[in-house]
N, C-alpha and C positions, 0 to 999 in steps of 0.2 A: 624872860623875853615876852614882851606884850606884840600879841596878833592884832595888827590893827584892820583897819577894812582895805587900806592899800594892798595889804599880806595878802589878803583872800582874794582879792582883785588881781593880782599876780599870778596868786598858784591856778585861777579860774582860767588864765590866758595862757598859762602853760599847759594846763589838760587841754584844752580849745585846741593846741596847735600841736600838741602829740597825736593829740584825736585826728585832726585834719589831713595831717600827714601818714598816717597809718591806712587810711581810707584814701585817700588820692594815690598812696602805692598800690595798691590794691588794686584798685580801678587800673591803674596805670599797664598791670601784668595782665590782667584780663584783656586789655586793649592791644598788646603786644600777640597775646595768642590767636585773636581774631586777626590779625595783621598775617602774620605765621602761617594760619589756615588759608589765606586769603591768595598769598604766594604759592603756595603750595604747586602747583600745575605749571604756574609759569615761571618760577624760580624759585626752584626745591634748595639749590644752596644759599639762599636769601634766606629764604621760613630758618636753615638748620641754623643760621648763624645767630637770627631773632633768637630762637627757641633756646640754643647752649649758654645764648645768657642771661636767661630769666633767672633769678636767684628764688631756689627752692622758698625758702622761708618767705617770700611773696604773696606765695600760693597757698592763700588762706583759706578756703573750701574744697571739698573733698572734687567738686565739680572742676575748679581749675585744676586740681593735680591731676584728675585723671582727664582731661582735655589735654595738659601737657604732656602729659604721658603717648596720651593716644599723635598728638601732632611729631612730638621727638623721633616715636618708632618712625613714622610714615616719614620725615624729611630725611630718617638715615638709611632707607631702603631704596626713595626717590633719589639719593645720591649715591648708591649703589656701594653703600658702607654695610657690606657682613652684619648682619644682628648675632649675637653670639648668647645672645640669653634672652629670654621671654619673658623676665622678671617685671621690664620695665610696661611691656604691652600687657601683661597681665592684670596692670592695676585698674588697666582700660576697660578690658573685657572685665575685671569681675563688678568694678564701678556700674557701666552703663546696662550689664546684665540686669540690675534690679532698676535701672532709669528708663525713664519711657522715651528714651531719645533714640531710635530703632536706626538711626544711619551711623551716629557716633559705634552703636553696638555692631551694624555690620562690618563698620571699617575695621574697626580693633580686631576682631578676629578675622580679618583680612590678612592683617597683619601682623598676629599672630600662628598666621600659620606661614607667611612670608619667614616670622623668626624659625618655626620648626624647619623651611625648608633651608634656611641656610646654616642650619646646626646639624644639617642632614639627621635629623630625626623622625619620625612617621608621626602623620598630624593623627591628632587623639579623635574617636568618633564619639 
């Protein structure tokens, strides 16, 4: 089989619009999470409904998984759903522990100690 320049012209429009489409998801969940945070106060079960259907695999930087993380806990505590494990808000807190984002960091362990107290366990000093 001969590659002619239509070929490469082809396979160039198909990378073009895989690329395109990888990055406009992208954008797209990061846009979702700020939307999410945004409701947050005035419509906590608006943010959780955004938030549970963000598809994990979207979330292509460590900064949106742990903003997701940190938004997830905070909408199912603002809708007064039990946290039953800390595993999720943990990725918050140990994410923005080393980030210089000092609110995302207070919230998370806000909220992290909201999971200890409804696991009725004693928050760690």
């Amino acid at each position: 089989m001969q590659v002619t320049m239509r070929h490469i012209i082809y396979i160039e429009l198909i990378f073009l619009l895989l690329t395109t489409t990888v990055a406009s998801c992208t954008h797209h969940a990061h846009r979702r999470l700020v939307l999410a945070d945004t409701l947050m106060w005035t419509a906590p079960d608006s943010s959780l409904a955004i938030l549970s259907h963000i598809n994990n695999d979207s979330l292509t930087s460590d900064e949106d998984r742990a903003y997701h993380a940190l938004l997830l806990t905070q909408a199912q505590f603002r809708c007064n759903i039990p946290l039953t494990s800390d595993t999720l808000i943990s990725k918050a807190v140990d994410y923005y522990s080393d980030n210089h984002n000092r609110e995302h960091y207070t919230r998370a362990l806000l909220y992290k100690g909201g999971a200890y107290e409804d696991m009725g366990e004693p928050v760690e000093e």
